[in-house]
C-alpha positions as CSV (number, residue, x, y, z in Angstrom):
1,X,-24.8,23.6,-45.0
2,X,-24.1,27.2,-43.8
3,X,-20.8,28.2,-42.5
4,X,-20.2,29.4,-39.2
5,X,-21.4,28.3,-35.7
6,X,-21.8,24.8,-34.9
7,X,-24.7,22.7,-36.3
8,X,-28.1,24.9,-36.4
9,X,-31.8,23.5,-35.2
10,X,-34.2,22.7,-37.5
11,X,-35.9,25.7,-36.7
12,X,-32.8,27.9,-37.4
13,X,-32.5,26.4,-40.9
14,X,-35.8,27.9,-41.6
15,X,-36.0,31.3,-40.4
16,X,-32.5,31.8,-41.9
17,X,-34.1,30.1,-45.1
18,X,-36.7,32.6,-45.2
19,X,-34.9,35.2,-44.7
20,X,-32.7,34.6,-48.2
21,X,-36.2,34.2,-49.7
22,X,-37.2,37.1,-48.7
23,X,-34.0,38.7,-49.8
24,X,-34.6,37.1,-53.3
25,X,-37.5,38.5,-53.6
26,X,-36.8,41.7,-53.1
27,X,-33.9,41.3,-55.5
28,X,-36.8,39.9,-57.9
29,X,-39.4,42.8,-57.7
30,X,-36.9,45.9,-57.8
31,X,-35.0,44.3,-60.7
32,X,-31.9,45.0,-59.1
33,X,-28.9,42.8,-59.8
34,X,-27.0,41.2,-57.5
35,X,-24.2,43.7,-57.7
36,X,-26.8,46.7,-57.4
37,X,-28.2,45.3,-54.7
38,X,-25.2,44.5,-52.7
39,X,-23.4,48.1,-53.6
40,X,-26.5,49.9,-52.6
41,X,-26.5,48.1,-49.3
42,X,-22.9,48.5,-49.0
43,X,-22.1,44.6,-48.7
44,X,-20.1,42.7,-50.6
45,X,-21.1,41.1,-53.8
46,X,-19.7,37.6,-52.5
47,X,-21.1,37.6,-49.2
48,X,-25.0,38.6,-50.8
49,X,-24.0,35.6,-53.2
50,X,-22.9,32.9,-50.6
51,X,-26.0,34.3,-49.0
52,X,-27.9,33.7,-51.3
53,X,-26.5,30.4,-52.8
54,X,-26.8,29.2,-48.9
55,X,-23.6,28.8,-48.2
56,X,-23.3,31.4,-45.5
57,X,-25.9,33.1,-42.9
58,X,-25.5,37.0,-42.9
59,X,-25.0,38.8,-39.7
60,X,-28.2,40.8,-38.3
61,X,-26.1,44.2,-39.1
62,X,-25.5,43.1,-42.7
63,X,-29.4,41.8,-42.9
64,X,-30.7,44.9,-41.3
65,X,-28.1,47.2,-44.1
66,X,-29.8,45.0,-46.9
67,X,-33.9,45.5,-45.2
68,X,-32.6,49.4,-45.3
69,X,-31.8,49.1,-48.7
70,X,-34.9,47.9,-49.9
71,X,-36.5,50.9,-47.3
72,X,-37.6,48.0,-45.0
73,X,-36.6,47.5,-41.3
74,X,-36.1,44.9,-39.0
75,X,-37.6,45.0,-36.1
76,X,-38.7,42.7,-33.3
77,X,-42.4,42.3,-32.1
78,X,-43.6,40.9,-29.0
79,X,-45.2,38.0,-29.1
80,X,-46.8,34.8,-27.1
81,X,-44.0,31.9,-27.5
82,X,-45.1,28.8,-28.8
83,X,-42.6,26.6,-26.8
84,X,-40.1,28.1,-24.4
85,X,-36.7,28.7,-25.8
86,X,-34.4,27.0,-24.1
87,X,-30.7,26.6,-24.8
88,X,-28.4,23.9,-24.9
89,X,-25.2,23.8,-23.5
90,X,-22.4,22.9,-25.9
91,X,-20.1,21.4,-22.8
92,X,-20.2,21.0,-19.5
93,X,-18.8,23.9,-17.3
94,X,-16.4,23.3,-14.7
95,X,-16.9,25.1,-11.2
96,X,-15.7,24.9,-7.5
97,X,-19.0,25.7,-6.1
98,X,-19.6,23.6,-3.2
99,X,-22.7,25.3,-2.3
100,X,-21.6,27.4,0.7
101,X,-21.1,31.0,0.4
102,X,-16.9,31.9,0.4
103,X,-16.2,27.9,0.5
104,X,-13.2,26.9,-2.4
């Protein structure tokens, strides 16, 4: 499991999954190394490992650093949604809201 935020969906598993494939491949078809790769793309060599190894996600900066590396970007593209995203709250919030405008 991934360091970081809370438990992830299943569908956050597997866009972060295919992202580090992605990444792998890249890796694969360039014939960089590990420590090329992660010196051209000015990360650290541990954090492209744990990365890659799964044991931690990489932030979009870091991801977009590597894409740039590899002379790729990231970019987002609109699309239909298949289901509405909609997310969860972790706990409940607390307010004084008694409906009435000025009321405490």
């Amino acid at each position: 499991m991934t360091k970081g935020r809370g438990k992830r969906t299943e569908k956050e598993v597997e866009l972060i999954d295919s992202w580090r494939e992605i990444v792998r491949d890249l890796i694969t078809e360039t014939g960089n190394s590990q420590l090329k790769t992660a010196c051209g793309a000015n990360i650290s060599l541990r954090t492209l490992s744990d990365f890659l190894n799964g044991d931690t996600c990489l932030s979009l900066a870091k991801l977009e650093q590597l894409l740039d590396f590899f002379g790729y970007d990231l970019e987002a593209v609109k699309r239909i949604p298949s289901e509405p995203y909609i997310r969860k709250r972790t706990r409940p919030v607390a307010t004084r809201c008694t409906g009435r405008a000025g009321a405490m």
